[in-house]
N, C-alpha and C positions, 0 to 999 in steps of 0.2 A: 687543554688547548692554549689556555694562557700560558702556561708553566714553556710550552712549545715556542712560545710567541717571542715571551720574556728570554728565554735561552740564545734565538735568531737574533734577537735584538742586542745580545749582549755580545756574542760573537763579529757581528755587524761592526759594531763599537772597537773591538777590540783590533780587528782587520783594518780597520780606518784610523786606531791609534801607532800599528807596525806602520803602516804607509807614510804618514805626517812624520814618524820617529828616521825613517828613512830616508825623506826627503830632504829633513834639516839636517841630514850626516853629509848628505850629496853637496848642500849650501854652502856646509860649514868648511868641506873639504876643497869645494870652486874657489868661496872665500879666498882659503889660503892661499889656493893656488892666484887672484887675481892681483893680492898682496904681490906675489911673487913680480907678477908681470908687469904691477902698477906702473912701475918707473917708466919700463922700455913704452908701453903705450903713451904715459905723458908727453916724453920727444917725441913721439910718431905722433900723436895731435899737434903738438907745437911746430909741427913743418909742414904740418897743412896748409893751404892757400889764407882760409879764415884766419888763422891764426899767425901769419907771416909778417913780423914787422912787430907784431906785437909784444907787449910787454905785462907779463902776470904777474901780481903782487899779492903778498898775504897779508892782513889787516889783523890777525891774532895769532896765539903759538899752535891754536888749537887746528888753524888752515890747511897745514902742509897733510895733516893726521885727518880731516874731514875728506879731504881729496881723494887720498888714500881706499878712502869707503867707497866712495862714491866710484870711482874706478873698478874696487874690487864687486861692488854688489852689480853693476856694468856686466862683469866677467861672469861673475855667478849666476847671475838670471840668466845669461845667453846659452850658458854650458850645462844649465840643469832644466833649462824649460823642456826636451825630449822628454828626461827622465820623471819630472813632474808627471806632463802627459802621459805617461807611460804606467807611471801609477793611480793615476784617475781613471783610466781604460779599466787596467786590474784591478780596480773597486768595484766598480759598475759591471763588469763583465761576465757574472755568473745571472744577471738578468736579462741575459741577453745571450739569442739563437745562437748557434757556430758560426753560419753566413753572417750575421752581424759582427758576432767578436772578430772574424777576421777582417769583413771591410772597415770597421771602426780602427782596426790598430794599423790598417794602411793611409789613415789620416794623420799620425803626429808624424811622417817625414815631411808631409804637404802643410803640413801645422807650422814647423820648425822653419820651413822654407820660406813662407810668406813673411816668420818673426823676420827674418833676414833680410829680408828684401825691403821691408818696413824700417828696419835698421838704417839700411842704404838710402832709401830715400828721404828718411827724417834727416839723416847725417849730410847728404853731397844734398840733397834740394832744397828743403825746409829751411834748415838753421841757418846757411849763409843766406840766405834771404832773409830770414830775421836777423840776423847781424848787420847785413848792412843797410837794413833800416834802421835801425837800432843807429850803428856811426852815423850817418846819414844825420839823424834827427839833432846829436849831438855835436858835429860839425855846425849844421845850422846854426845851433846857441850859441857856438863858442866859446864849447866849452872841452877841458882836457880831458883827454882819455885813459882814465886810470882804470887798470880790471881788477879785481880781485880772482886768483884761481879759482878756488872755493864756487864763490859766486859765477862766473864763467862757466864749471863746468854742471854747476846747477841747473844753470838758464838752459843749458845743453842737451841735459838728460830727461829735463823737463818736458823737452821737445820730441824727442828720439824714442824716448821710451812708450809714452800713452799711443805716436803713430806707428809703432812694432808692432804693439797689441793690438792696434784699430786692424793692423792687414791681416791678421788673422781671422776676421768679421768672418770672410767665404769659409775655409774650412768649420770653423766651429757652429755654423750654421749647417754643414753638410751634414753632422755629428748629432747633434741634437733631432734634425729630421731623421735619421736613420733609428733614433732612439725612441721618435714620435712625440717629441716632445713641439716638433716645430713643425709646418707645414707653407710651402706655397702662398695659401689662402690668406694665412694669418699673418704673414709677411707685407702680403699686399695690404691685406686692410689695415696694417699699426704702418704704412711708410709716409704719411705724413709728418705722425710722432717721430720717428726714426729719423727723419732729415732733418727736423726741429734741434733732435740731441746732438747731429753731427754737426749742424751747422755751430751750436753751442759749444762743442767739444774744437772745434777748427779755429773759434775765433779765441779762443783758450789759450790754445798754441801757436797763434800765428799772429803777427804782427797786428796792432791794430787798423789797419787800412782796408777795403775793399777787393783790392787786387789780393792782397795775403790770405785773406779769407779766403776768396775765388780758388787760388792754387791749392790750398790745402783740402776746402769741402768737397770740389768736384772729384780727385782721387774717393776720398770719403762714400761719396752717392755713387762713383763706380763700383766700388764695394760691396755695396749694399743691393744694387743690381745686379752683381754676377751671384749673389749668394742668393736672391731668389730664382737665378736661374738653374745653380747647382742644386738647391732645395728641390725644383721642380725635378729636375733630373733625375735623385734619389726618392723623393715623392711616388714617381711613374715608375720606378722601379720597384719599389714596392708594392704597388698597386697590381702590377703585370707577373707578382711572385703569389700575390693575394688570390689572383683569379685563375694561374697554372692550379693552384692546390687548390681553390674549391673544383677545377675538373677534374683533378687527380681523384680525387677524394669522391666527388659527385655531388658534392655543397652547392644546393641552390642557392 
């Protein structure tokens, strides 16, 4: 039995080492590809509204080449999170019924979509709100407005990237209830903690003032409520597949 055990486990291991070898081919390959596109996106950021009038400067030789990354790993997260997803499904998915493998793999288009939209909103509502508190604060003092790129587009992605991931809160809570790992009940009774974290994660990323916070958490605790509501959704769905098959069956 162990010899059986040991075997699964090693197979296990080795399916989850093809996946991770796969994923960093997929990274290394966006990678290039965001190299490629780095430049054409920096003019398309630099004719934004945000960035109109301004002036970015690099403060070392190593700035222009940090940019560079931070643009491409930009490209790469956005163009490989499907395929991520896609491989985490295929890990997981030989424990799991047909009716779940399939509803589970109709979740990373709804996955990939919220990253999107999380994208957008971090990008057109967030950030220039943090920037112009940001000038705002610095006008006050008095003081000149030197950027550095590097740093700019740091402060940027800083912003952008942790609220891409936050919108995916509903799906990946649909995904783990379907897996039974999450449920309803247990949603409701951790969402104190829960809005403790977002509020801490909002004032993270968002300006330090009151209002910034406000904008940022409340999207935040919308989140957090629709994914207990989708939880309950797929919760009662299961529940209503649970008790078709103890009639089917005759399961008291």
């Amino acid at each position: 039995m162990q010899i059986k055990e040991m075997m699964s486990l090693v197979e296990h291991l080795t399916e989850l080492r093809t996946r991770i070898i796969r994923v960093l081919i997929a990274v290394i390959l966006t990678l290039i590809l965001g190299f490629i596109f780095a430049e054409h996106i920096l003019h398309y950021l630099k004719q934004s509204p945000v960035a109109s009038g301004m002036t970015w400067h690099v403060f070392s030789p190593m700035d222009a080449i940090r940019i560079y990354m931070l643009l491409a790993f930009a490209v790469s997260l956005t163009l490989t999170l499907p395929f991520i997803l896609y491989q985490v499904w295929a890990f997981v998915k030989k424990g799991l019924t047909k009716d779940e493998q399939v509803a589970t793999l109709r979740y990373i288009p709804y996955t990939f979509m919220c990253f999107l939209i999380g994208l957008a909103f971090g990008y057109f509502v967030v950030f220039p709100m943090c920037m112009r508190f940001t000038v705002g604060i610095t006008q006050n003092l008095g003081l000149t407005q030197t950027y550095g790129v590097a740093q700019y587009f740091s402060f940027m992605l800083n912003i952008i990237i942790p609220l891409s991931l936050a919108f995916e809160l509903p799906i990946v809570v649909m995904f783990l209830t379907k897996l039974k790992l999450l449920n309803p009940k247990l949603l409701n009774k951790v969402r104190r903690y829960a809005y403790l974290i977002l509020i801490i994660t909002a004032s993270l990323i968002s300006p330090p003032d009151l209002i910034s916070h406000l904008m940022v958490a409340i999207p935040l605790f919308a989140l957090y409520e629709i994914s207990i509501v989708l939880s309950r959704f797929v919760y009662n769905g299961q529940l209503r597949e649970e008790g078709l098959r103890q009639v089917e069956y005759g399961v008291s």
